[in-house]
DOVOGU-645504 format. One record per residue (C-alpha): residue number from 1; x, y negated, z negated. Coordinates in steps of 0.2 Angstrom, whole numbers, plus 5000, padded with zeros to 4 digits. Last residue first. Example, Ala and Ser with C-alpha at 12.3 -4.5 7.8 and 13.67 -1.06 7.14 Angstrom:
// residues 2
<r resi="2" px="5068" py="5005" pz="4964"/>
<r resi="1" px="5062" py="5022" pz="4961"/>
//
This chain:
// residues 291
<r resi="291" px="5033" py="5915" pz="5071"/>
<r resi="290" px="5041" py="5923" pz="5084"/>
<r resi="289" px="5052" py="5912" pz="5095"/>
<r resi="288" px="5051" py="5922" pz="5114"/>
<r resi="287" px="5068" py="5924" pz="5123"/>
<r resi="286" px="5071" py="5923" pz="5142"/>
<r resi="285" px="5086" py="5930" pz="5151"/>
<r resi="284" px="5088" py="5928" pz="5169"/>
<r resi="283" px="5096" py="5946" pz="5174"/>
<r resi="282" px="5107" py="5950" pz="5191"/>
<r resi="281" px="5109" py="5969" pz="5191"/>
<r resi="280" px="5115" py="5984" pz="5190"/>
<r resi="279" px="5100" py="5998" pz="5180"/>
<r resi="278" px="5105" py="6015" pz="5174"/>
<r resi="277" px="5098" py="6031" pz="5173"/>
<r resi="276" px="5093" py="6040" pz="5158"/>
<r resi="275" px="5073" py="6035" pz="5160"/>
<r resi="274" px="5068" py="6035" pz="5178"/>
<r resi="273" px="5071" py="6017" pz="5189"/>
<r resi="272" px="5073" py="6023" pz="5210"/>
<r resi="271" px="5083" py="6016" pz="5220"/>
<r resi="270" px="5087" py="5998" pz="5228"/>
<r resi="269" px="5077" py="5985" pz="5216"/>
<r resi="268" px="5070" py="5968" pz="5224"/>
<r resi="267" px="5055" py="5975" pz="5235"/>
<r resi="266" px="5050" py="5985" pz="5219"/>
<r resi="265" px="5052" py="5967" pz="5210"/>
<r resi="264" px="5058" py="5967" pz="5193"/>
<r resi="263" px="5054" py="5966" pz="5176"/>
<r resi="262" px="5066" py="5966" pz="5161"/>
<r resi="261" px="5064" py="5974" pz="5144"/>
<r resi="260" px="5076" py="5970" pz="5129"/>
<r resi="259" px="5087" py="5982" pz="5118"/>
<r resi="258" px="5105" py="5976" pz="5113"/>
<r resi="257" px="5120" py="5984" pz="5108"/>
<r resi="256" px="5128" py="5984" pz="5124"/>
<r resi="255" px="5114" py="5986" pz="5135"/>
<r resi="254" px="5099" py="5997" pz="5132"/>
<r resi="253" px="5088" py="5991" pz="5143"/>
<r resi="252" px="5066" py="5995" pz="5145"/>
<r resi="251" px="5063" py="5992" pz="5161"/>
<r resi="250" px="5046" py="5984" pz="5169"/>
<r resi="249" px="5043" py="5987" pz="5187"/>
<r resi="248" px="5034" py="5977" pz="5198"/>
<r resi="247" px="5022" py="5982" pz="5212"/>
<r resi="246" px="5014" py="5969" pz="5224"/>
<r resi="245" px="4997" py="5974" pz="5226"/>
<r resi="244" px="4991" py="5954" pz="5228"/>
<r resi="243" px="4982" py="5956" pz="5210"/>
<r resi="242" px="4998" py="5964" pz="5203"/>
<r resi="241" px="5003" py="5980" pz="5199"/>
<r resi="240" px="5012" py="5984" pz="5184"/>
<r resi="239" px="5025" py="6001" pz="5183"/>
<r resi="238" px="5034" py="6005" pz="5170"/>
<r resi="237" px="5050" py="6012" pz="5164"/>
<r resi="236" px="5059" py="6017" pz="5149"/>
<r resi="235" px="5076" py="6020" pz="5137"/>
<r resi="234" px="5086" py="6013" pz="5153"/>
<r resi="233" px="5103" py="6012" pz="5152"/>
<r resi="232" px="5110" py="5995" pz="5157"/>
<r resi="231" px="5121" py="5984" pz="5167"/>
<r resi="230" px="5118" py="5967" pz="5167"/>
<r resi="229" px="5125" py="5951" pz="5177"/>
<r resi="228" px="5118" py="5936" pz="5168"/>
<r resi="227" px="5108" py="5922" pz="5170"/>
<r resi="226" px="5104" py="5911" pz="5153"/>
<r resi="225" px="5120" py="5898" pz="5159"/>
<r resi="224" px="5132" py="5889" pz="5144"/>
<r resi="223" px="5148" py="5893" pz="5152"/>
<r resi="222" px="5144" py="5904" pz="5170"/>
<r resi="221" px="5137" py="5919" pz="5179"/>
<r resi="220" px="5139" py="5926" pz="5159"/>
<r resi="219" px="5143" py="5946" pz="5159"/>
<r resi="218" px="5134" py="5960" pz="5149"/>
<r resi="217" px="5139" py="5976" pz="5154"/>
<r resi="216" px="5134" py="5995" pz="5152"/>
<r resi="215" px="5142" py="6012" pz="5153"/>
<r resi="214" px="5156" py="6010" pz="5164"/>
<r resi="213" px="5171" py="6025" pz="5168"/>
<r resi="212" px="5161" py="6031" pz="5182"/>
<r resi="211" px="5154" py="6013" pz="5189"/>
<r resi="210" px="5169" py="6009" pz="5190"/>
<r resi="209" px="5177" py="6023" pz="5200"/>
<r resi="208" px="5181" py="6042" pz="5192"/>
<r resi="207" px="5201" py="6045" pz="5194"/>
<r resi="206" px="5208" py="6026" pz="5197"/>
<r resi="205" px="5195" py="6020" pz="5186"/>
<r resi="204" px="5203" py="6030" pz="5172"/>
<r resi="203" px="5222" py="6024" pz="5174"/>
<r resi="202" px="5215" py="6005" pz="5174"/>
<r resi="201" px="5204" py="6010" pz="5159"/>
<r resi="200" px="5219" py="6016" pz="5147"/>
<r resi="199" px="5229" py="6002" pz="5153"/>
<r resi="198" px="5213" py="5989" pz="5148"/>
<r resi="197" px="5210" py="5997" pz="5133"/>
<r resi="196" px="5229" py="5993" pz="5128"/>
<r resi="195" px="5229" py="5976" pz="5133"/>
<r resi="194" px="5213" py="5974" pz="5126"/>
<r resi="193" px="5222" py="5981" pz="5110"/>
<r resi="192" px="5235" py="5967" pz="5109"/>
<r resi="191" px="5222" py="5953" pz="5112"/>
<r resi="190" px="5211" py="5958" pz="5096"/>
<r resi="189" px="5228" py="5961" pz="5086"/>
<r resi="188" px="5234" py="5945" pz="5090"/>
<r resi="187" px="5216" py="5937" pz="5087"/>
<r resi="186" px="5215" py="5948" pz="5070"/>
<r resi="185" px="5226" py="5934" pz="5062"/>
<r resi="184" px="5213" py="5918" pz="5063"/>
<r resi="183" px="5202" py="5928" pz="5055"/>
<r resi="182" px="5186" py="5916" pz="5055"/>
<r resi="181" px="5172" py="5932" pz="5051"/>
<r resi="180" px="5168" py="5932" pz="5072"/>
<r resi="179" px="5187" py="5938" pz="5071"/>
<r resi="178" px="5186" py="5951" pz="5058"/>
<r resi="177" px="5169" py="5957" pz="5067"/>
<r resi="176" px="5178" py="5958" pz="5084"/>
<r resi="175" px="5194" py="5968" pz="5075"/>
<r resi="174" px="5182" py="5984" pz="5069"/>
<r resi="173" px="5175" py="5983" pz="5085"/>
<r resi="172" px="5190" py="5983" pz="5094"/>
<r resi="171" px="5195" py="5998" pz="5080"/>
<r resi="170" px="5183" py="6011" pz="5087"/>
<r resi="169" px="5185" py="6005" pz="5108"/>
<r resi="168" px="5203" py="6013" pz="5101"/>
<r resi="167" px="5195" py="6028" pz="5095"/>
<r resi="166" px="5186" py="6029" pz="5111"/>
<r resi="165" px="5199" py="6026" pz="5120"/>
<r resi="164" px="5209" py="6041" pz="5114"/>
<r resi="163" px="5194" py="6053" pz="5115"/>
<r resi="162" px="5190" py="6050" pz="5133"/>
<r resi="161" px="5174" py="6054" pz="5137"/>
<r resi="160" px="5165" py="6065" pz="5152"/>
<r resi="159" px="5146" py="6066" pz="5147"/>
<r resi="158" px="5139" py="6058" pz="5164"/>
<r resi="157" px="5136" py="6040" pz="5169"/>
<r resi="156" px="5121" py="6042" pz="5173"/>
<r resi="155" px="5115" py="6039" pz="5191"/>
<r resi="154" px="5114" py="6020" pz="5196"/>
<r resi="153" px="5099" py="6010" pz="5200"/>
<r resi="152" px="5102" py="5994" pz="5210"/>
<r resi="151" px="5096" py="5976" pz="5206"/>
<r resi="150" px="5093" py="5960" pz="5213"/>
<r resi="149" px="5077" py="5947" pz="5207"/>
<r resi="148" px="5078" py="5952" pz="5189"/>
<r resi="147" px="5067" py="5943" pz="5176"/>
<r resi="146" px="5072" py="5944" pz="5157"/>
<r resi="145" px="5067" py="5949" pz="5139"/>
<r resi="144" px="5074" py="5945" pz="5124"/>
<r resi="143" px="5061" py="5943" pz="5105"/>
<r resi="142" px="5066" py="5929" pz="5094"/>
<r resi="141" px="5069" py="5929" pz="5075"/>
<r resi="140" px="5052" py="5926" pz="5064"/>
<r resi="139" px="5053" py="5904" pz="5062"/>
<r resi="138" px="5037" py="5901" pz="5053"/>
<r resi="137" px="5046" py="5892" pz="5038"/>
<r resi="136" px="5060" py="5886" pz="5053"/>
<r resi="135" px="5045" py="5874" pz="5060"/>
<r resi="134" px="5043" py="5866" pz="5044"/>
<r resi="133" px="5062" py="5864" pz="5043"/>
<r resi="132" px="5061" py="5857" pz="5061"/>
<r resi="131" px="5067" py="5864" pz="5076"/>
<r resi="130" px="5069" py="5849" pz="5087"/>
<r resi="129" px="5064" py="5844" pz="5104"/>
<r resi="128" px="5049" py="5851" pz="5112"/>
<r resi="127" px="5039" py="5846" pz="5097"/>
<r resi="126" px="5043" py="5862" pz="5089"/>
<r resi="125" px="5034" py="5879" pz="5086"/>
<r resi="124" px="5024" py="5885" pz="5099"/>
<r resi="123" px="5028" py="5869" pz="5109"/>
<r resi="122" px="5045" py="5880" pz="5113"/>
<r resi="121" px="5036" py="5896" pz="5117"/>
<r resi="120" px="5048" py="5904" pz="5133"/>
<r resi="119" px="5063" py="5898" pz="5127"/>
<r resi="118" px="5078" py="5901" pz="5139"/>
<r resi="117" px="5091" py="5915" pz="5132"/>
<r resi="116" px="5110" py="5909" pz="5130"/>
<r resi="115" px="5120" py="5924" pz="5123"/>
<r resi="114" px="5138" py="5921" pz="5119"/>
<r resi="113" px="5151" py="5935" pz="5122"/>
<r resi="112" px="5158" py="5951" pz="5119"/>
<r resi="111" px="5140" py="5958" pz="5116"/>
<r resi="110" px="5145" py="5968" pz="5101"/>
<r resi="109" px="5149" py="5952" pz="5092"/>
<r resi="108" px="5134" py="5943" pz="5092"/>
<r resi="107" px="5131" py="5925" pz="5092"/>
<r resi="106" px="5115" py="5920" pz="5101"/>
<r resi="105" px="5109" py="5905" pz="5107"/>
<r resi="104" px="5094" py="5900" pz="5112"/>
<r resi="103" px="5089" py="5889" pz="5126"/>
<r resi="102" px="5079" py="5873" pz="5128"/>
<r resi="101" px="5068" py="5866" pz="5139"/>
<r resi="100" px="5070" py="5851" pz="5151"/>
<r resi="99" px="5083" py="5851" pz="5166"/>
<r resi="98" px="5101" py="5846" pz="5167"/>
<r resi="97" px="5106" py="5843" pz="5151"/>
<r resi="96" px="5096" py="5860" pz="5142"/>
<r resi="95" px="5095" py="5858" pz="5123"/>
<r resi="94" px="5100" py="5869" pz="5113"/>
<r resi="93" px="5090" py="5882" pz="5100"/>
<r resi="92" px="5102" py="5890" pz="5087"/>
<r resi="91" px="5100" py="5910" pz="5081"/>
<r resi="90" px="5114" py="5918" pz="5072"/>
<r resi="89" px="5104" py="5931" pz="5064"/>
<r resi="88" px="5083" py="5937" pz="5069"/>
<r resi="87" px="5089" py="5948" pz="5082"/>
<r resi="86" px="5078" py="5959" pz="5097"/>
<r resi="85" px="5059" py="5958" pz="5090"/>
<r resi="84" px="5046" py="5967" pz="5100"/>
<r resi="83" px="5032" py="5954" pz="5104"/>
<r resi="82" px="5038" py="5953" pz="5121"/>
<r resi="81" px="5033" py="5941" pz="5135"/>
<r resi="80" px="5037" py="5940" pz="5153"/>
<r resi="79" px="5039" py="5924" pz="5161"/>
<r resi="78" px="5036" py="5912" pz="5175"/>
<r resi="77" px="5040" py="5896" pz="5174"/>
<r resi="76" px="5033" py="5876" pz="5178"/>
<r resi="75" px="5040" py="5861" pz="5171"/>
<r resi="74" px="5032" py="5841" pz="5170"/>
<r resi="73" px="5012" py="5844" pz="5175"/>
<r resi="72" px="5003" py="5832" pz="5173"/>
<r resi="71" px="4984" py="5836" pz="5165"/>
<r resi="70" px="4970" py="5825" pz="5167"/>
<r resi="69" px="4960" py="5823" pz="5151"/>
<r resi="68" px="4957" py="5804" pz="5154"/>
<r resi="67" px="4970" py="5800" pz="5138"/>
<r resi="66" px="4983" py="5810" pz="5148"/>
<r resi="65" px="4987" py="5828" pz="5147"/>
<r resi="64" px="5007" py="5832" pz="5144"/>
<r resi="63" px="5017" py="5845" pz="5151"/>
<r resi="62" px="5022" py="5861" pz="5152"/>
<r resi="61" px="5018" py="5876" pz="5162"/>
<r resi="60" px="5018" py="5896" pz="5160"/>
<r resi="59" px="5015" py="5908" pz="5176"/>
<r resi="58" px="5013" py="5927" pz="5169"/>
<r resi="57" px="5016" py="5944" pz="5164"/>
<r resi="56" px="5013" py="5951" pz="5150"/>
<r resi="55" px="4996" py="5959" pz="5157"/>
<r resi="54" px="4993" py="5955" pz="5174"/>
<r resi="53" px="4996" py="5938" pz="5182"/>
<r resi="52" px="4992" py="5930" pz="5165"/>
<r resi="51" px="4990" py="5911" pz="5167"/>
<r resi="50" px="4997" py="5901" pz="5151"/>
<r resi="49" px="4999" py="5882" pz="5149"/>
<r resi="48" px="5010" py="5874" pz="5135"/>
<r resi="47" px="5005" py="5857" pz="5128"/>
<r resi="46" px="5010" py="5836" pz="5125"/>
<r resi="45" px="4997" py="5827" pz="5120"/>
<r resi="44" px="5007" py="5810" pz="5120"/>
<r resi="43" px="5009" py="5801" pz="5105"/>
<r resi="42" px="5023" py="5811" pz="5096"/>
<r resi="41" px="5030" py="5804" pz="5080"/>
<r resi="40" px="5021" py="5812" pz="5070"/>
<r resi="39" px="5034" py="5820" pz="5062"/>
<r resi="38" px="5028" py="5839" pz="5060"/>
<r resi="37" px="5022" py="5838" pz="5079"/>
<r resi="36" px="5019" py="5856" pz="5087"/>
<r resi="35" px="5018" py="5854" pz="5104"/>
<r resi="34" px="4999" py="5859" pz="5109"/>
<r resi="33" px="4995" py="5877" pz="5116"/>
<r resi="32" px="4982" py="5883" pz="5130"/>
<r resi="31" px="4979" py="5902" pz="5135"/>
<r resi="30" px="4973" py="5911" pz="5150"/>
<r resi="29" px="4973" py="5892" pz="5160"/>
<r resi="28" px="4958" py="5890" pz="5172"/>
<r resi="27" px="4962" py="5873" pz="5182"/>
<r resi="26" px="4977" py="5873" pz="5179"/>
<r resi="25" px="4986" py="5890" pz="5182"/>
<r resi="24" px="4975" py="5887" pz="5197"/>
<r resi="23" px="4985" py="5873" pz="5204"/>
<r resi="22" px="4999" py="5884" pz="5199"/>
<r resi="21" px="4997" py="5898" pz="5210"/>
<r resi="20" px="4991" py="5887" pz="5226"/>
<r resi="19" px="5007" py="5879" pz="5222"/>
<r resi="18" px="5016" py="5895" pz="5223"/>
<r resi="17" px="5010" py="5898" pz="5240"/>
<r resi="16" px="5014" py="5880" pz="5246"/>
<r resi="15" px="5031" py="5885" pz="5239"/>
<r resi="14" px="5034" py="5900" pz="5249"/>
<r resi="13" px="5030" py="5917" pz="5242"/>
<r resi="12" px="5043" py="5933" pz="5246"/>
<r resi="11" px="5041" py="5939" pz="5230"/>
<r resi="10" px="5026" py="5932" pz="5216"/>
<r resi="9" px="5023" py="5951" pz="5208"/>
<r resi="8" px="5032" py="5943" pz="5190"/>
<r resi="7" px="5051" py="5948" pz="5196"/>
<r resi="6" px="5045" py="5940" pz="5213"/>
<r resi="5" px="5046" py="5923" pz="5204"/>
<r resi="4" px="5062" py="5924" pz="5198"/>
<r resi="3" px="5073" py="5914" pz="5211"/>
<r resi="2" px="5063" py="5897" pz="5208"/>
<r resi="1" px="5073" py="5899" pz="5190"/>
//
């Protein structure tokens, strides 16, 4: 996650730089959140940290504060929260193996794969392990947003279409959901007409390139990973401008079904963002638990 940090007006900082940002992040904290304990079980004081850098974007840490009052720090992220809910369905929260925190995972078929999303509020509404039954009564659905720290504006794709496909793209869909429902038959089917997209495309792409034949796309780095490689049409864009003047642009997506916003750096983003074009990039997910 160190790669993100310009996506929230932090590019090109060094880590003595950074730790100047947390130390403050600290000692004068925007907001302060203890991990939610149904059980009990938790001794430690265990809380979330919030420093706005400008409005929804921001420096979050975690950790646990000590019967002196001295906080230690355990995980440090930047974010940028949403209110504006993306799925409430097919929601589970996993446990990361390699770091702490959690991820959610989404199961949605339009996406053509899984979606892992990093957890933003996790103390919010668990004790930084397990989602509860009392947690779940305040359990909203989750909102998507992600940091970019690459990225490249595309022209519109244009209005030229290809009938055929389309009505073929038509009964993928149809054959995703009966797959996703458990129908062991539909996989044939499912594989037969990728084939056939995949002809159709190959002949295409030939003619107009890849980016003239691709809307959007919504590809995994890697099994079980929250960084993605995205492309998007975007619905809107803004610009925020932090207290050390860098700009970052927040965009709102449109990507294979979904709508989330993402914030990148105006040193990290070749071409200009305007609403209709679209955005190629590399994309760390976040989602926020609303309750």
């Amino acid at each position: 996650m160190n790669d993100f940090y310009s996506g929230v007006g932090l590019w090109n900082y060094d880590l003595n730089s950074l730790e100047d940002i947390f130390q403050e992040t600290e000692l004068h904290p925007d907001t302060e959140i203890e991990a939610r304990d149904d059980a009990g079980a938790n001794t430690d004081k265990k809380i979330e940290i919030t420093r706005y850098l400008k409005d929804n974007l921001a420096i979050r840490e975690r950790g646990f504060v000590y019967r002196d009052g001295s906080f230690v720090r355990q995980e440090v992220f930047p974010i940028i929260e949403s209110d504006r809910k993306a799925t409430s369905d097919d929601v589970e929260l996993i446990e990361l193996k390699n770091c702490r925190g959690s991820l959610a995972r989404v199961d949605q078929a339009q996406l053509g794969c899984t979606l892992f999303a990093y957890v933003q509020n996790l103390y919010e509404v668990t004790d930084g392990e397990n989602l509860t039954d009392e947690s779940r009564i305040l359990y909203n659905g989750i909102s998507l947003t992600g940091l970019s720290d690459s990225g490249m504006i595309l022209l519109p794709k244009g209005e030229q279409k290809d009938e055929e496909l389309e009505k073929i793209e038509g009964r993928r869909r149809k054959i995703k959901k009966d797959v996703f429902s458990g129908n062991d038959d539909a996989y044939e089917e499912l594989t037969l007409t990728e084939m056939e997209i995949y002809s159709k495309i190959d002949k295409w792409v030939k003619n107009n390139g890849v980016y003239g034949v691709i809307q959007n796309t919504f590809m995994p780095k890697s099994v079980e990973e929250d960084v993605y490689f995205v492309i998007g049409t975007i619905e809107d864009c803004r610009e925020t401008k932090i207290f050390n003047g860098q700009l970052v642009y927040q965009l709102d997506l449109s990507c294979c079904g979904l709508n989330f916003i993402i914030a990148i750096n105006r040193s990290c983003l070749l071409g200009e963002p305007k609403e209709g074009r679209r955005f190629k990039g590399r994309v760390w997910m976040q989602s926020k638990i609303l309750i």
